[in-house]
C-alpha positions in Angstrom: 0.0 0.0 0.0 3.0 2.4 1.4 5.2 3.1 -1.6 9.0 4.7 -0.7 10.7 7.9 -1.4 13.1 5.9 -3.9 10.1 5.2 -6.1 8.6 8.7 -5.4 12.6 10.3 -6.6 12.0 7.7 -9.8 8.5 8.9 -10.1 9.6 12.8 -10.1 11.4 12.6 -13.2 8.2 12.2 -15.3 6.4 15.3 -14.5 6.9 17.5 -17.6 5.9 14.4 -19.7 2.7 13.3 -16.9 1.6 17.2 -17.2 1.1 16.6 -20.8 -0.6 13.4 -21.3 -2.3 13.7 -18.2 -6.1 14.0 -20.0 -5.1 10.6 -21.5 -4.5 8.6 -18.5 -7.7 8.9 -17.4 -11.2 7.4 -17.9 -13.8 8.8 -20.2 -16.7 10.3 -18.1 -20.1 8.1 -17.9 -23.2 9.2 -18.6 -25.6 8.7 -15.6 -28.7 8.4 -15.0 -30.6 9.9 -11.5 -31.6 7.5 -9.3 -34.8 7.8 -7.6 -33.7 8.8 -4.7 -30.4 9.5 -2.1 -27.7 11.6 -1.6 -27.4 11.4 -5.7 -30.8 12.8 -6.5 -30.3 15.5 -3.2 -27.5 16.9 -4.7 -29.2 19.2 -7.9 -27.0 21.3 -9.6 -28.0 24.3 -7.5 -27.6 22.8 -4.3 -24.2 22.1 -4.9 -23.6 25.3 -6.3 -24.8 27.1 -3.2 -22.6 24.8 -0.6 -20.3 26.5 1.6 -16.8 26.1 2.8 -16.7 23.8 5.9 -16.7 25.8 9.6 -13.6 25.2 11.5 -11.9 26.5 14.5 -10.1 29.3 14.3 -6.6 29.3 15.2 -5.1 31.5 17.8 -2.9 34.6 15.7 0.7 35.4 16.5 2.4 32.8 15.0 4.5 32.5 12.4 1.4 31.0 10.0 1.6 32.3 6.6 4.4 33.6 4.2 8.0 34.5 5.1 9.0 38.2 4.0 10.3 37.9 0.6 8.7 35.0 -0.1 7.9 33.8 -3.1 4.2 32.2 -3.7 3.9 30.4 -6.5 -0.1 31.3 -8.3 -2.6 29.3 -8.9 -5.5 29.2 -12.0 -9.0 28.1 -12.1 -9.0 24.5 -14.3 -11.4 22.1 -15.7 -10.2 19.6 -12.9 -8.7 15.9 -12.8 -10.7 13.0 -12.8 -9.5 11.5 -9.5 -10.1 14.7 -7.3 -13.2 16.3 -6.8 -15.7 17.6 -4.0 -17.1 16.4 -0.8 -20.8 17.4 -0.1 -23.3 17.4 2.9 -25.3 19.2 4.7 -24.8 20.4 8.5 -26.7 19.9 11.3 -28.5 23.7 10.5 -29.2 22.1 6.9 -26.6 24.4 5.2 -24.7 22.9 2.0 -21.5 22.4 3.0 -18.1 21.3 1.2 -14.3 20.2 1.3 -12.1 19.0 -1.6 -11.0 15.3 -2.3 -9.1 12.7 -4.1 -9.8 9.3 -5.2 -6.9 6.6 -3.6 -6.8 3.5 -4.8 -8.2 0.2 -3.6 -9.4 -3.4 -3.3 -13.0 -2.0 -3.4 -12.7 0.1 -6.0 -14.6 2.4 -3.3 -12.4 4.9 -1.3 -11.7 8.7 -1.2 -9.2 10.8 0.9 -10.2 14.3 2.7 -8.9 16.2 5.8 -10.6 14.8 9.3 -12.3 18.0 9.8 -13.9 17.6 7.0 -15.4 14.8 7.7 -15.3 13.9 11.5 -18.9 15.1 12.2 -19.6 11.7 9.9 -18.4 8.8 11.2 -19.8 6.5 13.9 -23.3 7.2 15.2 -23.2 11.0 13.2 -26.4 11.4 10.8 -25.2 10.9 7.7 -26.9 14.2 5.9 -26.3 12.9 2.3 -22.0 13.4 2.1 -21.3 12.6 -1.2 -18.3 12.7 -3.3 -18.0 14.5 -6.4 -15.1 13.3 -8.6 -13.9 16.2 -11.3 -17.0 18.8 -10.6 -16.8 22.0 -12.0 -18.9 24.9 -13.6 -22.2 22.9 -11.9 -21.5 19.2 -13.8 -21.0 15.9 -12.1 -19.3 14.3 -15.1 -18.8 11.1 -13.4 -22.2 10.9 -11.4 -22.6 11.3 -7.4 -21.2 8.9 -5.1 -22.8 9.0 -1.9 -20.7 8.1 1.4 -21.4 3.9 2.7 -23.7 4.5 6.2 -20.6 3.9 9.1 -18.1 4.4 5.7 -16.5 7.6 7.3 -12.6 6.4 8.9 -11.1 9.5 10.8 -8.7 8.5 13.5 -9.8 8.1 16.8 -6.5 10.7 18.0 -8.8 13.1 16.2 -11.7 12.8 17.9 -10.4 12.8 21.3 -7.9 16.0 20.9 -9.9 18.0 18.9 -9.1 19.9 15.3 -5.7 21.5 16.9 -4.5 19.3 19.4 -5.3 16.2 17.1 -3.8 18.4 13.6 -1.5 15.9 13.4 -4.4 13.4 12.8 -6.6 15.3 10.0 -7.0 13.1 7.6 -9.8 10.4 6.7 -11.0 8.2 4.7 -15.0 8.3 3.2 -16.3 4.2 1.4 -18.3 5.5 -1.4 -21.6 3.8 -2.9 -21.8 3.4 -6.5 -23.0 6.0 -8.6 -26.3 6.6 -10.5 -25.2 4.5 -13.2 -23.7 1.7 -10.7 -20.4 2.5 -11.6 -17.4 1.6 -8.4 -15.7 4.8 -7.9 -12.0 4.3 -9.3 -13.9 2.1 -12.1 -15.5 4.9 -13.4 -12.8 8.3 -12.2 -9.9 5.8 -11.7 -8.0 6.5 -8.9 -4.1 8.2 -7.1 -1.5 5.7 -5.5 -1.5 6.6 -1.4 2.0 6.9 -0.3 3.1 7.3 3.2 6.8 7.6 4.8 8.1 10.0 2.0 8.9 13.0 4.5 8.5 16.6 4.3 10.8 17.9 1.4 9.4 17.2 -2.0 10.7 19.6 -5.1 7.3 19.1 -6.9 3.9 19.0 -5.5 1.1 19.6 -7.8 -2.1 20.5 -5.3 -5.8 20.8 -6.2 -8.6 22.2 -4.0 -12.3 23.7 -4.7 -12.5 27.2 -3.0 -15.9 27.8 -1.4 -18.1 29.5 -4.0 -15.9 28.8 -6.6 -17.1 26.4 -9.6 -13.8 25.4 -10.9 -11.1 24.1 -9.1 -7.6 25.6 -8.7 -4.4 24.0 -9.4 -0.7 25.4 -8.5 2.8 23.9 -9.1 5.2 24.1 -6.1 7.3 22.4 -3.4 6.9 20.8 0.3 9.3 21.9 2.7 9.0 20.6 6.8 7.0 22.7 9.2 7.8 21.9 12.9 4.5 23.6 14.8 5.4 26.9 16.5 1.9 26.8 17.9 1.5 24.8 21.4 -2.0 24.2 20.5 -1.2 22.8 16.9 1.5 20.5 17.9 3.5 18.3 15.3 5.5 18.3 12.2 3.9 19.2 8.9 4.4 19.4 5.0 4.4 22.8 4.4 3.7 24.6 0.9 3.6 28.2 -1.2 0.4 28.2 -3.2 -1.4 31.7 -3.6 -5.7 31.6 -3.1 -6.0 28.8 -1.7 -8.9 29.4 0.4 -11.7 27.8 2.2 -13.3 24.5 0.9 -10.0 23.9 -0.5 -9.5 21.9 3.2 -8.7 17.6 2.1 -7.4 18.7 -1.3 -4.7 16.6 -2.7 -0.5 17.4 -3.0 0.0 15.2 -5.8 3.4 13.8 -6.9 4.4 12.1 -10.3 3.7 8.3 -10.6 4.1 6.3 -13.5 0.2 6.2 -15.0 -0.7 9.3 -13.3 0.0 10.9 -9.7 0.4 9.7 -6.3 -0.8 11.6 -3.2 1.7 12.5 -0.2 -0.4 15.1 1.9 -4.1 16.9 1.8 -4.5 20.2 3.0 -5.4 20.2 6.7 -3.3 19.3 9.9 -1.3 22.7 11.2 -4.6 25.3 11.9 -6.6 23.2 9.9 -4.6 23.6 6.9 -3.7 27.5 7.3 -5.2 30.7 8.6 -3.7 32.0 4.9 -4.8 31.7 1.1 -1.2 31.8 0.6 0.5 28.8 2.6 -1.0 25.6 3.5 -0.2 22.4 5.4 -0.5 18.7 5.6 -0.4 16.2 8.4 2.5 13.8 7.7 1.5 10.3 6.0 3.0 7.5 8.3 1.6 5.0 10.0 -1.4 6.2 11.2 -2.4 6.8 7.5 -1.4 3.4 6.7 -3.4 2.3 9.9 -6.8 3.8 9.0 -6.2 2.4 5.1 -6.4 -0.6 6.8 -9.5 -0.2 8.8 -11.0 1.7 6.0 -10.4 -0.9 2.8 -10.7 -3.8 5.6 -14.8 -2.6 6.4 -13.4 -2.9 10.2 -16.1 -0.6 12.3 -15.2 2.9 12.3 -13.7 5.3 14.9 -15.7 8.1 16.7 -16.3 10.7 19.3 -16.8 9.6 22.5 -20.8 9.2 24.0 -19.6 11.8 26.4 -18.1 14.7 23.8 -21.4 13.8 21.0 
């Protein structure tokens, strides 16, 4: 499942030549058909137009969050999307559309896609389930690859997560989501394919491609740029973290992908979350490290074993 950062050195030499075949490496869309009824049929074109960024914590300001002086921050620009990231959608406990980014990892199952755990820790366990749904490629209002909604108990956040909370626990914010098929009964990775999960790589990769949906946006952006290591200055947000430069990226961009090279397509190292929830700036963002605890909730997640969640006494 875990892939080293030998391969991922290999794997870096194919960029230029990834970039441009990319929309060939990928499968055609499907065209669906509505199903009667579920989170598929909930989510109209409107509705998921009209979903908001997910709430989080704020952090606490005064640290050294955000760019250096002098900086340089690579841009970013509004894109048709990839296949094998996409959307999360669901509504809160208020009703509200709400929404994070994704990718598609792959799987035994065929079945499974990556976010941050604040995205979707209000989902696992006995949490309603408020039709969360996963949205592979949307953009300008289509669903070229249908609506997959979330398996009921299908939600794997860690159970670090739960108990310390989105900043004490920011080394934990990640998760896994088991989708359903889609309206045309199409798997997941059969029908969008799917990004190699690769864990114990480290902090310093030369080039990261990262995707995220911002929050009333209806493309996705995209930016080119580099991980460097982030030890927390913040006692509340303690840890290490993959740090990157990428301007505008800004709510509901939370659980999108860094992407590496890998031969057939790209490999996934980090999603934006972990140090204050990802950022407090459009400008930097940050990933929880992929080690064993990643590897450990792949398991429980592709293994069906029952999922992790917040104590009876915190719900």
């Amino acid at each position: 499942m875990a892939y080293g950062t030998k391969a991922v050195r290999r794997a870096a030499t194919l960029a230029t030549a990834l970039l441009s075949l990319g929309a060939g490496l990928v499968p055609a869309a499907s065209a669906a058909t509505p199903e009667p009824g579920g989170s598929s049929a909930y989510w109209t074109p409107a509705r998921l137009a009209a979903a908001l960024p997910q709430r989080t914590d704020p952090a606490a300001p005064g640290t050294g969050d955000g760019p250096r002086p002098g900086e340089f921050i690579p841009p970013s620009h509004s894109f048709d999307g990839i296949p094998q990231a996409g959307a999360f959608f669901w509504t809160d406990a208020d009703g509200t559309g709400r929404t994070c980014s994704g990718s598609v990892v792959h799987s035994p199952g065929r079945d499974l896609a990556l976010s941050a755990g604040h995205c979707l820790k209000g989902y696992a366990g006995r949490a309603p389930k408020r039709h969360l749904a996963f949205v592979p490629q949307y953009h300008d209002g289509l669903t070229p690859f249908g609506v997959f909604p979330v398996r009921a108990d299908g939600v794997y956040v860690a159970q670090e997560y739960y108990d310390r909370g989105e900043h004490a626990g920011a080394a934990y914010d990640f998760g896994f989501a088991v989708t359903e098929p889609n309206q045309a009964g199409q798997r997941l990775e059969d029908a969008a394919g799917a990004v190699r999960l690769l864990t114990g790589t480290g902090y310093v990769h030369p080039w990261v491609r990262m995707i995220g949906y911002p929050g009333g946006s209806q493309q996705p952006l995209e930016c080119l740029s580099r991980t460097t290591r982030w030890p927390s200055d913040d006692p509340a947000d303690p840890g290490t973290f993959l740090r990157i430069a990428c301007d505008a990226f800004t709510g509901g961009t939370s659980g999108g992908p860094m992407l590496v090279p890998w031969p057939g397509g790209w490999a996934v190292i980090g999603v934006i979350g972990g140090y204050h929830t990802g950022g407090n700036t459009p400008q930097v963002s940050y990933s929880a490290a992929f080690g064993p605890a990643v590897e450990n909730l792949y398991e429980a997640a592709v293994s069906g074993a029952a999922p992790a969640g917040p104590h009876p006494a915190a719900e």
